[in-house]
Structures are given as structure tokens and as C-alpha cells.
N, C-alpha and C positions, 0 to 999 in steps of 0.2 A: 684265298689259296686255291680253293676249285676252280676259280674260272681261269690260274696260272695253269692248273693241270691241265684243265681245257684246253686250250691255249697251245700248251707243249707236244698233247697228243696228237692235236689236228695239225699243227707243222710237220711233226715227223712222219706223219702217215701221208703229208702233202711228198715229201722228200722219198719217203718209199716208190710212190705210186711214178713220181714222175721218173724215177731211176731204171723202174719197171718197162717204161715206154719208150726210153732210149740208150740202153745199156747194147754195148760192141764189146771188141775181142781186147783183154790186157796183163792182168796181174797175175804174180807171182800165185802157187797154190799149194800150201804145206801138206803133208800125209797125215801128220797127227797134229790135226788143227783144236781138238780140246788142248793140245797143251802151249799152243797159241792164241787164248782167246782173244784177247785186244785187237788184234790183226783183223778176224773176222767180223767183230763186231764190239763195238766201244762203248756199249751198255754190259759189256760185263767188267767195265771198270767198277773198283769195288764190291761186286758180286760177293768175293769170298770174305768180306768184313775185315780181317785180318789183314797185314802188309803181306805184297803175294809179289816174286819175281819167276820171271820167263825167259828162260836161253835158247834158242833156234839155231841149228847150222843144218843146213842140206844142202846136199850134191848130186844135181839131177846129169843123169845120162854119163856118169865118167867116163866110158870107155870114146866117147870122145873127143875131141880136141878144144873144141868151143865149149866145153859142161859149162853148167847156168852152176853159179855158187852162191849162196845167200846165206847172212845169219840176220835171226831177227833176236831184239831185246827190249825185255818190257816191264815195266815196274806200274801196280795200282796198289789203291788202298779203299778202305772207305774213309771219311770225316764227319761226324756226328754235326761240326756247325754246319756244314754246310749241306746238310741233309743228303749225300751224297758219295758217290767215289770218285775218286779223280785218277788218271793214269797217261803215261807218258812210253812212246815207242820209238826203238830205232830201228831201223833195215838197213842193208846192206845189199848190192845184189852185183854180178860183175856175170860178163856175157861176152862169149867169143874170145877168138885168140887174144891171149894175153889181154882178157881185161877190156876188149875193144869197145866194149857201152857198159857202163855203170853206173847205177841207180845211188843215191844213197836219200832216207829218209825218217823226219822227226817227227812224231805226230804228239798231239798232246788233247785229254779230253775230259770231259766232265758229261756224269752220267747223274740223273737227280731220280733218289727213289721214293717211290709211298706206296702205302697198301691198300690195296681194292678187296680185299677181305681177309678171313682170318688167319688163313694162310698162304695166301695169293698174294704176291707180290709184281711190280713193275718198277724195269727202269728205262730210262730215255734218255738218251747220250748224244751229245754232237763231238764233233771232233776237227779240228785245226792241223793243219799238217804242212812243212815247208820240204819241199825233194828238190834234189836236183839233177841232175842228168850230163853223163859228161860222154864224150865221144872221142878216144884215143885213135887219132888220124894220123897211120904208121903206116905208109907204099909201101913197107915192107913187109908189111904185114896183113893187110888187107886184099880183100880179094871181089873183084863184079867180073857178071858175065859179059864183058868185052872182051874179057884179058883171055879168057878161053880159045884156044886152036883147038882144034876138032883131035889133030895129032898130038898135037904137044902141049896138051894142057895148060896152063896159065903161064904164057908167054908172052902176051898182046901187052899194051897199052893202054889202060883205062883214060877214059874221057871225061869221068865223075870226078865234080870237082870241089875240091872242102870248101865246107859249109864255112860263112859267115862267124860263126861263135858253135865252140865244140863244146861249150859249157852251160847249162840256165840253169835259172831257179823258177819253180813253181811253186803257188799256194795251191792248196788242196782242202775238200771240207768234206767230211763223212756224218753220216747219222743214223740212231741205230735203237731198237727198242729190245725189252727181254722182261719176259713174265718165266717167272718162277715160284713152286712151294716147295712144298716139303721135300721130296723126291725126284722134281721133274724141271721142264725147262724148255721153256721155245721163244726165240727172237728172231729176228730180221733185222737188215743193214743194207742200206746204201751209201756206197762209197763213188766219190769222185763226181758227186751231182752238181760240181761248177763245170766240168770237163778243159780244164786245162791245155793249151796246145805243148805239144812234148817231142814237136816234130823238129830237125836241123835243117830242112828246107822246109818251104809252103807250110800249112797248114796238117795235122794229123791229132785231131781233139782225143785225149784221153779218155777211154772210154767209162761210161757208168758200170758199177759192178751191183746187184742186189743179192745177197745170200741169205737163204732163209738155213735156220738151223733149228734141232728139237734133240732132247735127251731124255734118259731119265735113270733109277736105279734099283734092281730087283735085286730083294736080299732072298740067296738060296737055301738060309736054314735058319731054325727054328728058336737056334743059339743068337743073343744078341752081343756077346761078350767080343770086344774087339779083337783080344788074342785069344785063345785055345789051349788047352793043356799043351798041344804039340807047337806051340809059339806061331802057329797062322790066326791069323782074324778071317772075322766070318765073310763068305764067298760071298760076294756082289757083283754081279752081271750087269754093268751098264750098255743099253745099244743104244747107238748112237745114227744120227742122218743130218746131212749139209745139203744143199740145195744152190748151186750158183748161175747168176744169168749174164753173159756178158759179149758183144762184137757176136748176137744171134746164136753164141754155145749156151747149150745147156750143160752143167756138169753133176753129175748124182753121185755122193759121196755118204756109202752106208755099212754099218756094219755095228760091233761090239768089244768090248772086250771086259777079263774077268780081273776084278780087283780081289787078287785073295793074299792080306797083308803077309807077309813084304812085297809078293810077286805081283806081277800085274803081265798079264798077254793079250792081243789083242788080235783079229782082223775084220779088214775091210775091204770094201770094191770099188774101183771109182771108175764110170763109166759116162757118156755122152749119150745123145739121143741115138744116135746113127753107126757108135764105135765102144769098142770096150777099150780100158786105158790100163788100168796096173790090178794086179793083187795084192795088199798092203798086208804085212806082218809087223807086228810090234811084241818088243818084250820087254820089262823095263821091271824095277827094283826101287823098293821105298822103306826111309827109314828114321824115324822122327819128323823131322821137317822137308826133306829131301826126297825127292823123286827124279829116276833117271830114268827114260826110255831111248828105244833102238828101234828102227823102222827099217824095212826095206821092202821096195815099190819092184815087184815083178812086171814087168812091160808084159800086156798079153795084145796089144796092136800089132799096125807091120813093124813098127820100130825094132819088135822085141828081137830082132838078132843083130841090132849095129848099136844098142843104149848102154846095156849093161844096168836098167833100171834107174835106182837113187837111194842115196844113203841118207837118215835124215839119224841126227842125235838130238834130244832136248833134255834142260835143266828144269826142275821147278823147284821154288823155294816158297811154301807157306808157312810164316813165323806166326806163335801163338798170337791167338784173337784177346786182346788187352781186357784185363776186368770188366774195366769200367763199359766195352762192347759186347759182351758174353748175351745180353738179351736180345744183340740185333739180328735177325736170321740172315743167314747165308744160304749162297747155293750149294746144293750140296752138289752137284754134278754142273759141267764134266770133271774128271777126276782131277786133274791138273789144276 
């Protein structure tokens, strides 16, 4: 059994490093990625022990014409035979007038955990994924810079000429590790380290993405009682930091937010090496098994007077942890 752990950590840490040394510019990147974890990283399949589901809908830049639409959906679990969690994702993504490129994608993964000490946990995830790409080719609705008159705007002619096949299917393979105890929580993931071509002419390899991520959670009183004479549970402050590498961006995504039951508020910054990007606010409401939050992404670049920012909604759904799992530990964080 140890030298399988062996075995699995020195792959995925081969997988890391290589994703590290040739990661370009690509993916999609949610505001409130605790409550997409699958997405970022597929070693938190089964993190929470318990059946756990994820709703994603965000609407980047509405005010104009082309907004990026995307929902994401996700179901894991964990499984005692199989010493593990297992978890399954779908995407969605549609771009430009009327839909003119659209993503859709399934991924499906397995994450195998064991404990490196008393309270130290690790998981290590691969992940299998089938996308495909479609490219809606309407003259009437597309638009290159040939067709541009200097006076009369898109009047010309295009010379661009449709591609071969406006449709493919790609494989895709991710991998992804995550140590956690009692309170806290740090992994890393590379995604896309076959690099797929995803181009409708020539060649355009899909770029590696590597995202490092760390949590954890400060409880601010002294009371350990989950509700309160006044029906709040005890204030908990988790901060939270993403780290993503990808087509030479750097992206830093940091911040907090307070879980004080039912209520949940949250902000964040996400910024570039060279550029500042949004101010993120979250507010969101939890109740039994149910959590709903609300985001919205302040553009503080040049964009911020033609975007109108982005609107993101998420669902989460964690059903009780079954008896017979009550002794397996979970992560306690991120919140979702």
C-alpha cells in the first residue's frame, strides 16, 4: 500500500511540475470558487464525506453584446470501498453574439485519500474529461477586421473563410492533490496537461492551467454553540487565497468572508501581476442543507466603464453525512 502512495504522489507532483513549465492563457474563472470546488481542483472530490451538489451560473460583462455566459454543475461524494471520493462536472460556456463559440463540458474523477497523521489528511485526484467546442458560422452575424471601412463601419467583405468542421470533440485529463486537518486546507491542480488542440484552423494547443489554493477557519468567540439565544451561530471568519498560472498570467485571488449562521458575507480582490481586475462582493444565506450566495465583480481596470462587471449566483446542497461515515473526517473549509 505504501509504495501505491508512493507511486501516486510522485505522478502527481510529476503532473504538477510539468503543468508549472508550460501553462499559456485559457479558462473560464468563477468569483466564488469555494463554492465551485471540483472545477478548481478534483482532489476535493469527496472532501466533504457526505453527498455534496454545486449550481454555478455567471454572467461576465452584461452590458455588452458578446457577455461570456456560463453555468457550472457538480455532484461528489465520498465511498468507503473505494477509499475515496468520486465526482462528476458539467460546464457550459457560450461567447459572443448570439452564442457564436460555445464550450460544453463533462469531466468525471476520482480522488484516493489516507492519513499522513493524526489529523493531517491528503487527497490526490485525476480527472478524465470529454468537451466540445462548437462554432456558430452566421455572415450575419459575425464580424473581422476586413469588413471595416474607416467611414462606414462594417460594410466590406470578409475573406475569412469557414473552417472545415465548426464542431470537435476533445479529451482532457486533470490532476490535483489537497492536504487538510482540522481547520485548514491547501492543494494544487493541473489541469489540461495533455493540451488538446482546440483550434478550427491550424493548430492552437490548449493551454496548461496550475492553481494553487489555501484556506482555513478562525472561530471569533469563545461560545462553541452552533446557534445563539438570538438564533445566529457562532461567527467564523474564513480567508481564503487562489493562485492561478496560465498563457504567462498570473492571476491572485484573495480575500474572506464571515459565516455567521444563517448569514454568510464575503470579500475579495482578484488581481494580475501588472493589473488590478474586480472587487468581489458576496452575500449569501444558509439553511439546513442549503446554501445560496450572490456575487458581484466590480471592474476596477480600463474595462470598468464599458463591462458593467458580472453577476454570479451559486447553489449548494450538502446532505447529511450517513452514520455509518460520521467517523470519516471532512474538510471543514471552504464553506460551500
Amino acid at each position: 500500500m505504501k509504495k501505491r502512495l508512493t507511486q501516486a504522489i510522485l505522478m502527481i507532483g510529476f503532473l504538477l511540475i510539468a503543468g508549472s513549465a508550460n501553462a499559456q492563457q485559457g479558462d473560464i474563472g468563477f468569483s466564488q470558487f469555494y463554492a465551485n470546488p471540483l472545477y478548481y481542483n478534483p482532489a476535493f472530490a469527496g472532501s466533504k464525506v457526505a453527498p455534496r451538489f454545486s449550481l454555478t451560473y455567471r454572467c461576465q460583462w452584461p452590458s455588452l453584446v458578446s457577455a461570456y455566459s456560463t453555468v457550472s454543475a457538480s455532484y461528489d461524494q465520498y465511498i468507503p470501498k473505494l477509499h475515496g471520493g468520486i465526482g462528476a462536472i458539467i460546464l457550459t460556456d457560450r461567447q459572443g453574439d448570439h452564442g457564436m463559440l460555445s464550450t460544453s463540458q463533462l469531466g468525471v474523477m476520482y480522488s484516493f485519500r489516507f492519513q499522513v497523521g493524526k489529523e493531517v489528511f491528503i487527497n490526490a485526484a485525476l480527472e478524465a474529461s470529454l468537451a466540445n467546442y462548437s462554432l456558430n458560422w452566421d455572415p450575419n452575424t459575425m464580424r473581422f477586421p476586413d469588413q471595416i471601412d474607416p467611414s462606414n463601419g462594417f460594410v466590406n467583405l470578409t475573406s475569412a473563410q469557414m473552417p472545415d468542421e465548426t464542431s470537435k470533440w476533445l479529451a482532457d485529463f486533470s490532476a490535483g492533490v489537497l492536504a487538510y486537518g482540522h481547520a485548514w486546507y491547501v492543494g494544487a491542480a493541473v489541469a489540461h496537461f495533455t493540451q488538446p488542440n482546440q483550434a478550427f484552423y491550424g493548430e492552437d494547443l490548449l493551454p496548461m492551467k496550475v492553481t494553487f489554493n489555501a484556506g482555513g477557519l478562525i472561530n471569533l468567540s469563545e461560545e462553541r454553540r452552533r446557534t445563539s439565544a438570538l438564533g445566529l451561530g457562532t461567527p467564523v471568519l474564513s480567508p481564503n487565497f487562489i493562485y492561478q498560472y496560465q498563457g504567462g498570467f498570473h492571476y491572485f485571488n484573495y480575500g474572506l468572508y464571515l459565516d455567521w449562521m444563517p448569514f454568510l458575507v464575503g470579500v475579495w480582490y482578484r488581481n494580475g501581476l501588472e493589473n488590478s481586475d474586480a472587487l468581489i462582493f458576496m452575500l449569501g444565506v444558509q439553511q439546513d442543507y442549503f446554501k445560496v450566495g450572490y456575487s458581484y465583480d466590480i471592474t476596477v481596470s480600463e474595462l470598468a466603464n464599458n463591462t458593467a462587471g458580472a453577476h454570479e449566483v451559486t447553489l449548494g446542497v450538502l446532505l447529511p453525512i450517513p452514520e455509518a461515515k460520521k467517523k470519516i473526517k471532512a474538510v471543514r473549509c471552504p464553506s460551500f
